[in-house]
N, CA, C and O of each residue as an XYZ file, in Angstrom:
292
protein
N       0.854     -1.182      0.000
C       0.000      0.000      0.000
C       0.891      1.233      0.000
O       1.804      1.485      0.787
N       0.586      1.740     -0.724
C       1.286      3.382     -0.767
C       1.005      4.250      0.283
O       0.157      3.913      1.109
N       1.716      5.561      0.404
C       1.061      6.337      1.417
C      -0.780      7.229      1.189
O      -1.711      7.553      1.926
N      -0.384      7.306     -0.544
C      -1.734      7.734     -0.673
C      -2.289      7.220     -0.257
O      -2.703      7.822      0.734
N      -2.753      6.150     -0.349
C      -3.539      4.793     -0.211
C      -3.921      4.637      0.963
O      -5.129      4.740      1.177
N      -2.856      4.294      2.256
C      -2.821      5.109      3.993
C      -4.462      5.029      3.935
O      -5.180      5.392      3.004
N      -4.879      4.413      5.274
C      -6.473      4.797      5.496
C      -6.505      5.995      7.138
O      -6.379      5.553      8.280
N      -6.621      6.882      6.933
C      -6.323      7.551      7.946
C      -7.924      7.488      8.660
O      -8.976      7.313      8.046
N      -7.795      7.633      9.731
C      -8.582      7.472     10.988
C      -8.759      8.234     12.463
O      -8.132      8.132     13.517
N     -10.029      9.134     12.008
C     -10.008     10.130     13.418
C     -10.774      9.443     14.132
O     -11.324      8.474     13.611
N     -11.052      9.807     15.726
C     -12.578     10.004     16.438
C     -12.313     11.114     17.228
O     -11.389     11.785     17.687
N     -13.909     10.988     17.175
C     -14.270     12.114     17.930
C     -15.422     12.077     18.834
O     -16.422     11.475     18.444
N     -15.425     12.709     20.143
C     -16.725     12.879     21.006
C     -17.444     14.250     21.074
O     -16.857     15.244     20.647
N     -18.814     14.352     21.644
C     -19.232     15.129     21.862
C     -18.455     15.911     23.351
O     -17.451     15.424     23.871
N     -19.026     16.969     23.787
C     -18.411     17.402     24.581
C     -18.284     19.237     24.531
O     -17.668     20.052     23.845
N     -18.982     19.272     25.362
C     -19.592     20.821     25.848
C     -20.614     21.145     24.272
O     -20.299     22.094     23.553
N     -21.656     20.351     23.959
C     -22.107     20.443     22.985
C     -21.736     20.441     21.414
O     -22.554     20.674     20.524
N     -20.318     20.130     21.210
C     -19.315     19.780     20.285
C     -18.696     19.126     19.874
O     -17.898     18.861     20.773
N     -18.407     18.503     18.902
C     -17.561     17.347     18.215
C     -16.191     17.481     18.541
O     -15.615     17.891     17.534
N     -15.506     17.347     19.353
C     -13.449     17.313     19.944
C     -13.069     15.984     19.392
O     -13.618     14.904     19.614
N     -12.191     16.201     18.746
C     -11.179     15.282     18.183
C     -10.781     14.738     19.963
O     -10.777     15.314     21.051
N     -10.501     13.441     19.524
C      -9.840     12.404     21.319
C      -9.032     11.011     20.591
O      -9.325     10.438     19.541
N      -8.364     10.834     21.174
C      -7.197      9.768     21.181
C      -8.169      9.079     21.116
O      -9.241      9.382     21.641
N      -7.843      7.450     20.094
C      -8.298      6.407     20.790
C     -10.089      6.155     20.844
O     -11.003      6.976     20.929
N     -10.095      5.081     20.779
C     -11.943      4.695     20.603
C     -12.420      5.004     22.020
O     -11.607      4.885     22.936
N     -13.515      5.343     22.245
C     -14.255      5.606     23.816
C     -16.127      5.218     23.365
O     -16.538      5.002     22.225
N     -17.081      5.232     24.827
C     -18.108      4.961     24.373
C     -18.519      6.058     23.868
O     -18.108      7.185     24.142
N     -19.701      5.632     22.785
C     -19.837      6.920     22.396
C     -19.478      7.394     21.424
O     -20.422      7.987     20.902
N     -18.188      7.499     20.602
C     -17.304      8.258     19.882
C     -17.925      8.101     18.487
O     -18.875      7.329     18.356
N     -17.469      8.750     17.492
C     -17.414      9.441     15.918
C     -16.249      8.784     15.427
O     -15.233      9.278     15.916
N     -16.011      7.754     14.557
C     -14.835      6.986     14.243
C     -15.215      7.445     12.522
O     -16.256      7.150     11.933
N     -14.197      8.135     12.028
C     -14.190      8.757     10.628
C     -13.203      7.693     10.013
O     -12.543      7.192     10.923
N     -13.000      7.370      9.235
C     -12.219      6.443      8.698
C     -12.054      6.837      7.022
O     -13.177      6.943      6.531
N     -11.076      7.056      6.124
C     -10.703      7.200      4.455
C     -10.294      6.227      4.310
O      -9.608      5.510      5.039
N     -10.828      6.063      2.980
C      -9.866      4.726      2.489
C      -9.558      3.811      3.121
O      -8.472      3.351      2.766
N     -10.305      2.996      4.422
C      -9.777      1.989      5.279
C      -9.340      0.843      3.734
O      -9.758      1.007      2.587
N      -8.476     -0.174      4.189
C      -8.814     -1.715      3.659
C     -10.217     -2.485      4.227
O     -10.976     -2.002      5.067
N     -10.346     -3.570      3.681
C     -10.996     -4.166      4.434
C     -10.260     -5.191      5.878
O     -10.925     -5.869      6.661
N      -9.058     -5.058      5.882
C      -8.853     -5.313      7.251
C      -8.706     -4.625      8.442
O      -8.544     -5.044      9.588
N      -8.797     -3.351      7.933
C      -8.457     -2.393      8.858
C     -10.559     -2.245      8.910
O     -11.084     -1.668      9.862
N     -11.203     -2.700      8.055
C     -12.712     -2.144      8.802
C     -12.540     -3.622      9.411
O     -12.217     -3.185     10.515
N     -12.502     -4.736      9.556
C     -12.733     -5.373      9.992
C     -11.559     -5.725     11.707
O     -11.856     -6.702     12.395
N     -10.633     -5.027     12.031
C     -10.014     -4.754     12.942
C     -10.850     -3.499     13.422
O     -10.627     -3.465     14.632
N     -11.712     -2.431     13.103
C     -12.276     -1.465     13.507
C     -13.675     -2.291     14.759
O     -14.114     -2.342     15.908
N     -13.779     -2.727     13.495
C     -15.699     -3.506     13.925
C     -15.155     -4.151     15.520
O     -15.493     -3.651     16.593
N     -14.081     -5.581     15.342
C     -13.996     -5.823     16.433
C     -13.413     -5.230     17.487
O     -13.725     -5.651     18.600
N     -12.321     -3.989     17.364
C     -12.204     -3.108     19.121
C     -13.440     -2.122     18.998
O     -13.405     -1.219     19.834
N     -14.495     -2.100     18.162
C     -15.655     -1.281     18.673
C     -17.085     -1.728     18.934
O     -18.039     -0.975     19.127
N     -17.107     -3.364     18.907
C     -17.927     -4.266     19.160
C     -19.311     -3.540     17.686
O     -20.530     -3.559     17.859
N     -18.842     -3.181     16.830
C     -19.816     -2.741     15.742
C     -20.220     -3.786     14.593
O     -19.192     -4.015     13.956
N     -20.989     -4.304     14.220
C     -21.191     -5.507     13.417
C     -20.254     -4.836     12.389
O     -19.945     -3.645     12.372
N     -19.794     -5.946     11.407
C     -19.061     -5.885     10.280
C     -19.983     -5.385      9.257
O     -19.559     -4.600      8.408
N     -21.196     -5.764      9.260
C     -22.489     -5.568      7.837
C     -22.658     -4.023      8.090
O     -22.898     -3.334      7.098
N     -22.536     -3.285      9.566
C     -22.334     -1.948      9.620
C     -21.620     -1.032      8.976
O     -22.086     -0.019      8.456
N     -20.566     -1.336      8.993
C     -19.391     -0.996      8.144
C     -19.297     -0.925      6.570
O     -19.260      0.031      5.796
N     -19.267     -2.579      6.347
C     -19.154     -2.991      4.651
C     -20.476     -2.745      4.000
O     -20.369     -2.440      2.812
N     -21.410     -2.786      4.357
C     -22.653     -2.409      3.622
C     -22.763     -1.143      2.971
O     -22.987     -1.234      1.764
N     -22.643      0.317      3.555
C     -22.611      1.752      3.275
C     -21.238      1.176      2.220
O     -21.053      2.267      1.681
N     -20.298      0.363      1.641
C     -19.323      0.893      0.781
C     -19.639     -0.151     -0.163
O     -18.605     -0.424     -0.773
N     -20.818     -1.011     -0.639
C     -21.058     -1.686     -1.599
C     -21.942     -0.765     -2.482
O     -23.011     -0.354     -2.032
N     -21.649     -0.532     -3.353
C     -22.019      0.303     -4.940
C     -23.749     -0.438     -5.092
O     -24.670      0.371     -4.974
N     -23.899     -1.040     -5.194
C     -25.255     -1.957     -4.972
C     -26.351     -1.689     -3.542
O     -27.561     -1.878     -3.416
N     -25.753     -1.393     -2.998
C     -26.517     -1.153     -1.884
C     -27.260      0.062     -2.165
O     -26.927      0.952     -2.948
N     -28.559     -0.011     -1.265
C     -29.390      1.278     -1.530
C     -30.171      1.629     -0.242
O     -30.516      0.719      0.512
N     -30.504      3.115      0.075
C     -31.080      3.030      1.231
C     -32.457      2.611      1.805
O     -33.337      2.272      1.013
N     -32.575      2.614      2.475
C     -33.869      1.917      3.025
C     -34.388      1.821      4.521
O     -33.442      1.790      5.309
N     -35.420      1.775      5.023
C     -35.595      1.394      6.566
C     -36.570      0.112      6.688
O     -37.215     -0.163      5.676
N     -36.672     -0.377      7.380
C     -37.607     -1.394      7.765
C     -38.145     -0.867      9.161
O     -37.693     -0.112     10.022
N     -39.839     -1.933      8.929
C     -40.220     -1.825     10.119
C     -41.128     -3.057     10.621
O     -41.790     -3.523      9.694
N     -41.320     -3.688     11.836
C     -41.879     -4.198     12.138
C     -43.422     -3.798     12.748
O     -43.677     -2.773     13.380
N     -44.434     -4.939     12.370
C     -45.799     -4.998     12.546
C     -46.153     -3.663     12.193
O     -46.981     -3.130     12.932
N     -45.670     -2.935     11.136
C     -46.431     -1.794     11.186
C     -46.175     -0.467     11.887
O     -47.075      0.372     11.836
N     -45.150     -0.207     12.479
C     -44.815      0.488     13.332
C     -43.298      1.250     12.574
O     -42.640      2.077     13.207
């Protein structure tokens, strides 16, 4: 991988009503991610207990949005 290539990776929390850049994953946090690989989303998912289909789904070209609902509600 080149440096372009590099998947760089912020987070961020709220805090005094504002988004602050913070070291490191916390509960809670804003995890921005460019260009990950897919091992680096899949090293993300598991230190942030976030399903993997969370992640890889929003970057499949095929995918489309949508909501579901149960009984009607």
């Amino acid at each position: 991988m080149s440096a372009g290539d590099a998947c760089m990776m912020r987070t961020y929390a709220e805090s005094e009503g504002r988004l602050q850049a913070v070291d490191g994953l916390q509960s809670g946090c804003w995890i921005r991610m460019v260009n990950p690989s897919p091992e680096e989303i899949v090293n993300i998912c598991q230190r942030s207990d976030v399903p993997l289909n969370f992640m890889s789904d929003p970057l499949d070209e095929h995918e489309r949005a949508r909501f579901e609902s149960d009984n009607g509600t």
